[in-house]
N, C-alpha and C positions, 0 to 999 in steps of 0.2 A: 398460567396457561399460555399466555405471550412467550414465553419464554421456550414451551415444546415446539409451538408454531415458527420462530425464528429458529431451534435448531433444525426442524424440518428443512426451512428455506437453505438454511446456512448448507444442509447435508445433501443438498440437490445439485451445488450447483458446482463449476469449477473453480478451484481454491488455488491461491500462490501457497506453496510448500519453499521454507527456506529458513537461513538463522539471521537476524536481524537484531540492528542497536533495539532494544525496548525497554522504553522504562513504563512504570503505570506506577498512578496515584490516587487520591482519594481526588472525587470532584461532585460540587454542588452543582447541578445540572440548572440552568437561568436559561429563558428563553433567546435574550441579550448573546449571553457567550454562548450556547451552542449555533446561533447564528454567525457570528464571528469566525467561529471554528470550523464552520461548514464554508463561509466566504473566502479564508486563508487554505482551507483544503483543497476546494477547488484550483487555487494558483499552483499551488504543491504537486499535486498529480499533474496536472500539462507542464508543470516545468519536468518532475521526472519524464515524465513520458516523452517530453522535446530534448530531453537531455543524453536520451537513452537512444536519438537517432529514429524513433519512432512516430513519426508526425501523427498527432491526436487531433480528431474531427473537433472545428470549434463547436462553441455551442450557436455560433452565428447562422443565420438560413442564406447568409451572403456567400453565392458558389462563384463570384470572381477571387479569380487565384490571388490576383495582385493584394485584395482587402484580407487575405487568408494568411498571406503571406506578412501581411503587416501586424496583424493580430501577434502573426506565433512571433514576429520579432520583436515588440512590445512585451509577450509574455519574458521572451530569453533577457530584455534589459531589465526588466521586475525582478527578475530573480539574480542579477547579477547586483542588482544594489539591497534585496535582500541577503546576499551572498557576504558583499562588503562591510552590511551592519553587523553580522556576525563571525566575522571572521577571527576574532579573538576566540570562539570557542575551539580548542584543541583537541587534536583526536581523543588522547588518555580522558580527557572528561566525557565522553562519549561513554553512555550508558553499556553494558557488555551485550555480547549479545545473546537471545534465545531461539531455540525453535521456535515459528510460528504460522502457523494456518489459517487464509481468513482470503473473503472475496466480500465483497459489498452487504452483505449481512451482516457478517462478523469473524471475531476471531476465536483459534483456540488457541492457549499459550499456557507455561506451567503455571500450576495452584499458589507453586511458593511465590510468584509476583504480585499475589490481589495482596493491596492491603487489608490485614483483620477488618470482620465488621461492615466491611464498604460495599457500597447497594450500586452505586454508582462510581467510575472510575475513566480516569483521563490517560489514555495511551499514548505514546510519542513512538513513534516508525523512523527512526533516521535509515535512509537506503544511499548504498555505497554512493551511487552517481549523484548526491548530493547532499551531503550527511548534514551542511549547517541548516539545511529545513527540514524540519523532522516534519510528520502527519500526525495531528494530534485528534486524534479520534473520541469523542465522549461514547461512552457505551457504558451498556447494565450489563451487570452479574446475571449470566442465565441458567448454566447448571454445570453440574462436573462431570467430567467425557469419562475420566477417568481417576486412577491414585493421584496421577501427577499432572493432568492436562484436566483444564476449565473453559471451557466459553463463555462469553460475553456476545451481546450483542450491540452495536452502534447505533446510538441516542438521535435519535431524528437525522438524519443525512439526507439531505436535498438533492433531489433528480439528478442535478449535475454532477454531486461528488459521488453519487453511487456508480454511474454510467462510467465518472473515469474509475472509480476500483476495476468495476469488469474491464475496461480497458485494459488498465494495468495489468489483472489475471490474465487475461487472454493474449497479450504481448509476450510474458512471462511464459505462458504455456506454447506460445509458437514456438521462441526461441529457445526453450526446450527440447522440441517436438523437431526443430531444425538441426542443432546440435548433437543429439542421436542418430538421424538420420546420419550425418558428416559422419560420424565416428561408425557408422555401420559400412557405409563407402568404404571407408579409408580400413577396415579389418577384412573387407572383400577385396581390396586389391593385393592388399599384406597377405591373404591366405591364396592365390590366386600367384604370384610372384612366390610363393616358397613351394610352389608344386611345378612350377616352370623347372 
């Protein structure tokens, strides 16, 4: 029953649509590591989202710029020495990529990734603008969309890592929503210049 209630959520709300490194695995779900998982998530999305030129609201109530300002440049050296520990991984070892759909609920991604059997499953999200920290997501088998696309939904995620996925969607979907626009300009001038 959980499982129709989070695709509910999941189909309400707005989704990043894209192809992405994804790997998933089998995973024992501990209240320990889904914690851990949720604390390194958090770092993960503000560094995308600082990465990506996007300044993300801390989760601080301190509204001097200067303390705001030290936060996000403390996140950008975390993740530069995160950066450093892993920089031995090489692109070619980078998981391939799939389609995938997913906002703070959860994901849909193809059937052929779940492993057999597995009730519970650990996702890795590497995103271009910083592929050595992947987003490692615990989530449940929820049901099949379809032949070849499954949903799952995300194993406890903490106010803050949910707030930054909407983040993320919603940045995602501006610079979309921007992009089109450009490109609909720029086919108005192009048709507007060949009637001249």
């Amino acid at each position: 029953m959980q499982s129709d209630e989070k695709w509910q959520q999941f189909s309400e709300r707005m989704a990043y649509e894209g192809t992405l490194h994804l790997a998933v695995e089998a995973f024992a779900p501990s209240p320990g590591a889904i914690a851990r998982y949720n604390e390194r998530n958090l770092h993960v999305l503000r560094t995308v989202l600082s990465l990506d030129e996007r300044r993300a609201d801390n989760a601080a109530d301190d509204d001097n710029p200067v303390m705001q300002e030290l936060q996000r440049l403390d996140s950008k050296l975390n993740v530069l020495l995160d950066i450093v520990d892993r920089l031995l991984l090489p692109v070619s070892s980078l998981p391939a990529r799939h389609p995938v759909r997913f906002n703070a609920v959860g994901m849909t991604l193809p059937v052929e990734l779940l492993p057999p059997g597995a009730e519970h499953v650990l996702l890795r999200l590497h995103f271009d603008t910083c592929r050595a920290l992947p987003l490692e997501l615990p989530s449940v088998l929820g049901r099949a969309v379809s032949a070849q696309n499954a949903f799952v939904y995300f194993c406890e995620p903490t106010e803050w890592v949910e707030d930054g996925l909407e983040r993320f969607v919603f940045c995602h979907h501006r610079r979309k929503v921007a992009e089109a626009r450009l490109l609909a300009a720029n086919e108005n001038v192009s048709d507007s210049k060949h009637r001249v």
